[in-house]
C-alpha positions in Angstrom: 21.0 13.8 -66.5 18.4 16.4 -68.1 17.6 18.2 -70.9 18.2 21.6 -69.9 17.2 24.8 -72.1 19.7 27.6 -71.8 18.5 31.0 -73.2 20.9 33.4 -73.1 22.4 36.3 -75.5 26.0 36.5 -74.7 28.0 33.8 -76.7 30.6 33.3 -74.0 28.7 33.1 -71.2 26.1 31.0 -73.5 29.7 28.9 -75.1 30.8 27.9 -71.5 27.7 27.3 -69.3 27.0 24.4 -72.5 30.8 23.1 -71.6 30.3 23.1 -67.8 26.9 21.3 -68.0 27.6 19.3 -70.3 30.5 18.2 -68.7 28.6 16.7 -65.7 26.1 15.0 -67.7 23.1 17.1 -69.0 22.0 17.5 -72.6 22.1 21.3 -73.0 20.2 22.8 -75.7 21.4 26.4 -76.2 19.6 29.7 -77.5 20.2 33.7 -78.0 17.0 35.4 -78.3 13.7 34.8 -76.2 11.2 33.8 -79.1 13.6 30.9 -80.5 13.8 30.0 -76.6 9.7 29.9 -76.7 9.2 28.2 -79.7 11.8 25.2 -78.7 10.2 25.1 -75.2 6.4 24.7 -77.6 7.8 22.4 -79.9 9.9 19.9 -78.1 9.8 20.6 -74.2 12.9 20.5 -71.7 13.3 19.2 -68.4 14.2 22.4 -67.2 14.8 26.0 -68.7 17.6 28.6 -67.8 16.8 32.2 -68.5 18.5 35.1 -68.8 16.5 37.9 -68.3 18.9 40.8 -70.5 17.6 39.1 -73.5 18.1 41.1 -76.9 14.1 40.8 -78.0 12.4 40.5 -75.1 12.9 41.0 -71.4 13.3 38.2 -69.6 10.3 38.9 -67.3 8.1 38.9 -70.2 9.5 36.1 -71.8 9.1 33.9 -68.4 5.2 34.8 -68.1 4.7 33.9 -72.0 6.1 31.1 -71.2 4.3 30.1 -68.4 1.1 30.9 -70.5 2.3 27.5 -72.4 4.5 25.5 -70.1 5.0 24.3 -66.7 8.4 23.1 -67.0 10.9 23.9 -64.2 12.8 27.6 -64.8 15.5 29.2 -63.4 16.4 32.4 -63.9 19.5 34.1 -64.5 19.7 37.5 -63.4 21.9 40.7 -62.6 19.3 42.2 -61.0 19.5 42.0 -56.8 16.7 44.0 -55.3 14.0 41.9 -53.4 11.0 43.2 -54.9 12.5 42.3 -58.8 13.4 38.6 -57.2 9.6 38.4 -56.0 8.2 39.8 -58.9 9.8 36.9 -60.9 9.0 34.4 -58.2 5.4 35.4 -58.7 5.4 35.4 -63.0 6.3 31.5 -62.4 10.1 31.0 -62.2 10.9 28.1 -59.6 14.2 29.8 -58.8 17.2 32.9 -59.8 20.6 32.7 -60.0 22.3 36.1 -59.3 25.4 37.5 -61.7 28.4 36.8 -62.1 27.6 33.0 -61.1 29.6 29.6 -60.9 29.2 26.9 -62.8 29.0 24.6 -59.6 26.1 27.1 -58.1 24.2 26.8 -61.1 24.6 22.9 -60.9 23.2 22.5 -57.6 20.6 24.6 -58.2 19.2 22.7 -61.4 19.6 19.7 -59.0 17.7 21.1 -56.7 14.6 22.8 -59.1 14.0 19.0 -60.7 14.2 17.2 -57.3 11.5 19.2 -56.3 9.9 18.8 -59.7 10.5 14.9 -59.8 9.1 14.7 -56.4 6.1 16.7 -57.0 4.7 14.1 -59.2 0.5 13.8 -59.3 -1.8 11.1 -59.7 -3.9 11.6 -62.9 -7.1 13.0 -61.4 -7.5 14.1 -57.1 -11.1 14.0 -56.0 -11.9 15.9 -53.0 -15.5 16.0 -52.4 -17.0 17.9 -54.8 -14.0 19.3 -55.9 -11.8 17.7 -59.0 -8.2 18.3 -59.8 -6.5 17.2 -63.3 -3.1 17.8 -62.8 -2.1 17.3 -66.2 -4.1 19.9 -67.4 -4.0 22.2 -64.4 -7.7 22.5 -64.2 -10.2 22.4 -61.4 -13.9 21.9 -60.9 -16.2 22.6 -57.9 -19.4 20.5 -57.9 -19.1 20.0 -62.0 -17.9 24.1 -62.7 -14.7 24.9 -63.7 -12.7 27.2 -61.4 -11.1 30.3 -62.8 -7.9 30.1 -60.5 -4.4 32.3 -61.6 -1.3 30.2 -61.2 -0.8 30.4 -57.7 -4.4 30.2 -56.5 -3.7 26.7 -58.4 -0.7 25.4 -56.6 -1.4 26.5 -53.7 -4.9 24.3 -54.1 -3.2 21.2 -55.5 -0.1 21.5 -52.5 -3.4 21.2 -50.1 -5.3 18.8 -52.1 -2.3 16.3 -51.9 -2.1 16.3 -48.3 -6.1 16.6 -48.0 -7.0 15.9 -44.2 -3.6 17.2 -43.2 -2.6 20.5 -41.3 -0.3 22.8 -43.5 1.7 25.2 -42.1 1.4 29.0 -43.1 5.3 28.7 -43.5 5.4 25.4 -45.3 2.9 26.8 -47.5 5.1 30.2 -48.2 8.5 27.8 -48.3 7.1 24.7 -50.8 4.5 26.8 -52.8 6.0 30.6 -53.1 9.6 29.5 -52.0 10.3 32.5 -50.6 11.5 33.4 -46.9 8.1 33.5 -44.6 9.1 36.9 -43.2 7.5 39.5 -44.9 5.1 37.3 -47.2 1.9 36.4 -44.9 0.2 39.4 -46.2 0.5 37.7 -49.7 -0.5 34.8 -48.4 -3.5 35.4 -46.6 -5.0 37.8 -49.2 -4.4 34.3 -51.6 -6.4 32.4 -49.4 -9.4 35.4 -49.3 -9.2 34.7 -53.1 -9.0 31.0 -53.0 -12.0 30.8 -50.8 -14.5 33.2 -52.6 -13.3 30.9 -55.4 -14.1 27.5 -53.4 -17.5 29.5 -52.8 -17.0 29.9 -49.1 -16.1 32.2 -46.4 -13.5 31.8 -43.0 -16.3 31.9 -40.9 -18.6 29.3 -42.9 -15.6 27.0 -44.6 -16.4 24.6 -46.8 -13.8 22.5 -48.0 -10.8 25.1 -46.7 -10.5 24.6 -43.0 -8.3 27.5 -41.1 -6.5 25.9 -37.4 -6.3 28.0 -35.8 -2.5 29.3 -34.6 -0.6 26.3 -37.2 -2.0 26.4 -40.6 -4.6 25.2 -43.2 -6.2 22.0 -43.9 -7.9 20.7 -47.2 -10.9 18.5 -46.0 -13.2 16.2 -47.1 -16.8 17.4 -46.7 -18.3 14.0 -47.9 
């Protein structure tokens, strides 16, 4: 059972997504418009966040980076558009996962199951030191050798996915499939221009690595310079 948010406009899509999720167990909080979505989200947060993105006040897109700008809680978006670039657009503004219209109740279902599985697993200790590096999870910040790090949201998860599993080899595609979930075809542009950016961040190069180790034909490593 979770608490899930539903924002959408349409009061009979709205009426029976409440009755079909409710009826296998979740607490479904139901909205029309984008803002009173936002302000519920600020005042009393979900477990997880449906969002429709032909919203009456705001466009969905919008709406999911303002909320993002306050929230990390698991969203899912609900969408008619189809095209790839839209779907990695919204990927990259910080939704977990989309649902394509017209949907079923059951795909929907599985798909929240899915989302907080992979939240619920996902879990952090309070504070991961790496060297001279410092993650605080609950605040999403980092510091190198006592700075704070200016990193965008995915410069960040793709960090703490690394930091977790410091002294371990990542894979290029386990890093596009667990942190971007997105296909690895088509995406290892975007990832290796995120790593340029992590590193100049992290304050060091691929040919004088620091902390971010490169192996050469597998992946990445986060190491322990100490």
């Amino acid at each position: 059972m979770a608490i899930v948010q539903l924002v959408e406009d349409d009061p009979v899509i709205r009426g029976a997504l409440v009755r079909a999720l409710t009826d296998v167990g979740h607490v479904v909080r139901p909205f029309g418009t984008a803002m009173a979505g936002l302000r519920a989200v600020t005042a009393d947060p979900p477990d997880l966040v449906i969002l429709d993105l032909g919203l009456p006040d705001l466009d969905g897109a919008d709406a999911l980076r303002m909320l993002r700008g306050v929230s990390d809680v698991p969203v899912i978006v609900a969408t008619a558009r189809t095209g790839e670039p839209d779907m990695i657009r919204l990927l990259e503004a910080g939704a977990d996962d989309y649902i394509t219209k017209p949907f079923t109740s059951k795909a929907l279902s599985a798909r929240i199951t899915a989302v907080l599985r992979r939240s619920r697993t996902s879990r952090f200790p309070d504070r991961i030191d790496v060297g001279p590096l410092s993650i605080d999870p609950s605040r999403r910040a980092a510091t190198l050798d006592g700075a704070q790090l200016e990193l965008t949201r995915r410069e960040y998860d793709l960090l703490m996915y690394l930091a977790v599993r410091v002294g371990r080899v990542v894979t290029r595609q386990e890093i596009v499939t667990e942190v971007w979930r997105q296909p690895y075809s088509g995406t290892e542009q975007t990832l290796d221009v995120h790593i340029s950016w992590l590193r100049r961040k992290l304050g060091e190069t691929a040919a004088k690595p620091r902390l971010l180790r490169t192996v050469r034909g597998v992946g990445l490593m986060l190491v322990d310079p100490t």
